[in-house]
N, C-alpha and C positions, 0 to 999 in steps of 0.2 A: 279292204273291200275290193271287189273286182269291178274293171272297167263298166262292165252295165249297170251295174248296181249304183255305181255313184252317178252315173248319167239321169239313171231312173227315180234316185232317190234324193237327189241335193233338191228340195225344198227351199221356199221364202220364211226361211226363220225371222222374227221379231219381237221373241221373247225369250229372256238368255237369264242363266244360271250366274251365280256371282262369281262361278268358275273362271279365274284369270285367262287370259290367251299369253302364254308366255313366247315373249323372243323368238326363243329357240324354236317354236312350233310357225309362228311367225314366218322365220327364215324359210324354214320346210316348203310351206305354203309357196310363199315368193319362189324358190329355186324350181318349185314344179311348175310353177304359173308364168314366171319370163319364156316359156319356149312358146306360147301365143303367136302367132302370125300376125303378120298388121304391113299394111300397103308399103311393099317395095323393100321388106324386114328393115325400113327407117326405125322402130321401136322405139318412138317418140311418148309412150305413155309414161306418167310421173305417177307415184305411187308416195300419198303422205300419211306417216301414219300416225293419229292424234288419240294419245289417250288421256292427256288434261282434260279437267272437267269440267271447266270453263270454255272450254273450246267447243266440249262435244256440246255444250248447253246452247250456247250459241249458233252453231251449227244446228242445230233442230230449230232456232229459234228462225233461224234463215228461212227454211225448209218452209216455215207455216204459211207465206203467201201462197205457191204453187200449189201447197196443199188444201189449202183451205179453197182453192175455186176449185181442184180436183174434188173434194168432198159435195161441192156443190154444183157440180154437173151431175156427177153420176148421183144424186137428188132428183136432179130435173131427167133423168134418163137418156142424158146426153152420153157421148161417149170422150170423158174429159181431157181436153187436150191435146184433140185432133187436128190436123191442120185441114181439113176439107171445111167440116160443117162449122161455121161460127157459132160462138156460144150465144143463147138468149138468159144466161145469167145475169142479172143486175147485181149493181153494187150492195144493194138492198141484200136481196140473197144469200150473198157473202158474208154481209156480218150478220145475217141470223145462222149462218152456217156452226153447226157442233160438233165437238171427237176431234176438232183440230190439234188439242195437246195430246191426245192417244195415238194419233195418225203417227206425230213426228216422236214419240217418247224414244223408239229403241236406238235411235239418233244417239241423244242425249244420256239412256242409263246401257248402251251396249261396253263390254270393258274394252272394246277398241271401235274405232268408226278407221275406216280406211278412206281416203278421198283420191280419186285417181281422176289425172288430167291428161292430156295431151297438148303435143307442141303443134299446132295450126300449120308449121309451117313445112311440117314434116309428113302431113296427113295427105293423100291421093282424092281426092272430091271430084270422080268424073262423072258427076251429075248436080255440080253446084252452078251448071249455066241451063239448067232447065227449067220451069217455072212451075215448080213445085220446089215443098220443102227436103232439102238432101239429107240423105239417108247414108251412102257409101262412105264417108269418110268415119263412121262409125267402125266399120270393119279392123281399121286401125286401134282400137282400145277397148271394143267391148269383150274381144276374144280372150283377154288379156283378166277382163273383168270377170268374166265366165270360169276360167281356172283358177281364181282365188278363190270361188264357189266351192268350186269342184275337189279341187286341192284342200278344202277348211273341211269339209263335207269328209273324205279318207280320213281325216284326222278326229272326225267328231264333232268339229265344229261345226257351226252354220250362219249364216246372216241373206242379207239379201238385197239386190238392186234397189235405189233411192236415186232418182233424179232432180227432185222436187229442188235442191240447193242450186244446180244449175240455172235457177231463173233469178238468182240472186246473185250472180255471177259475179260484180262488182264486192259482193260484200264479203263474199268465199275468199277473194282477192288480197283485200284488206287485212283479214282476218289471217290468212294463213301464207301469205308472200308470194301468193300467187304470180307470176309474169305475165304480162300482157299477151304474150305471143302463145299460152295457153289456156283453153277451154276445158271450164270442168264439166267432165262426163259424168262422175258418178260419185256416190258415195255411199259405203258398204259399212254397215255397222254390222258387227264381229262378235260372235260371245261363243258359247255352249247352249242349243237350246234345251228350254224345257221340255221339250218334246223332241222325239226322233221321228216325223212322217215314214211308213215306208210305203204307201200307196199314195203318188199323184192323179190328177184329176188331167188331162189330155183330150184334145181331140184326136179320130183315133184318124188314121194315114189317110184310108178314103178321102176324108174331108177335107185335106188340104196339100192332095199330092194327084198329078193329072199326068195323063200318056200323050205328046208329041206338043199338046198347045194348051194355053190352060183353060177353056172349055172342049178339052180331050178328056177319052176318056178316064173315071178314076183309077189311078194305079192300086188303090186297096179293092177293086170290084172283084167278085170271084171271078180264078180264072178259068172255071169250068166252063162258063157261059161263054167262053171267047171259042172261034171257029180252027 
């Protein structure tokens, strides 16, 4: 596939073929996706990959708190998981909350879940003394996250970002010998999907790309109109 194509077309796959992800496709994947950038090329991200089925069962089974109040904000029309607006979710809410085992399944039946961490101590955070929640030290493991996207996507494969395990963090730890000195980012459950998308849904550049300030003007405006 050519570079736009897989840009344009790697989709949130989460429903996979019984089709194996072998090794070898595997390594592919990995060898395209370590040239990722990440704060200061420290390349502190950890890459574990679980294809026991015990594990991945568990691992979805993690998944279900996060997920289960994500189901029930965007219920209440919240926007779930935001660090601005606080939720008016009650506990109540929660457990009448439904779809939590559909939510977390491609966890659990994907033929690989990948779980990728990083080492804290190796991450750049020059915005963890602000008082807001930080964002930048992401830069360090999601680029990383993105080309094993991208990279599965060339090859056919597909799957798609899962953070929900993150809020379990202690128990991901546990479960898979996690170290203290790292945070899990993500975890990527891997198959063949049943479907290939080739048309995403986007907003289109106007909307969220602006000239000198960001109430400037939109850089997708015609530029006929410009003097």
């Amino acid at each position: 596939m050519q570079f736009d194509d897989v840009i344009r077309t790697t989709f949130a796959a989460r429903e996979f073929t019984a089709d194996p992800v072998p090794d070898d496709v595997l390594g592919e994947i990995f060898e395209t996706a370590r040239f990722a950038p990440s704060g200061g090329n420290r390349q502190g991200a950890h890459v574990i990959v679980v294809r026991d089925p015990e594990s991945k069962a568990r691992l979805a089974e993690l998944s279900k708190p996060a997920a289960r109040r994500y189901l029930a904000q965007r219920c209440a029309g919240e926007n779930p998981w935001n660090p601005v607006h606080p939720t008016a979710v009650t506990e109540a809410d929660l457990a009448e909350t439904r779809g939590v085992d559909g939510f977390v399944a491609p966890i659990a039946v994907a033929p690989v879940v990948l779980v990728v961490t990083v080492d804290l101590a190796v991450v750049a955070t020059t915005d963890s003394e602000l008082d807001r929640v930080g964002i930048v030290g992401g830069a360090s493991v999601y680029p990383l996250v993105w080309n094993i996207l991208t990279a599965a996507r060339s090859h056919g494969f597909g799957g798609t970002i899962t953070t929900m395990i993150s809020a379990e963090e202690e128990g991901v730890r546990e479960l898979l010998g996690v170290p203290a000195t790292h945070a899990v980012a993500a975890a990527i459950p891997l198959g063949r999907p049943v479907k290939q998308l080739t048309r995403l849904r986007r907003v289109p550049v106007a909307d969220f790309v602006t000239r000198e300030r960001f109430d400037g003007a939109s850089f997708g405006a015609d530029e006929r109109s410009r003097g």
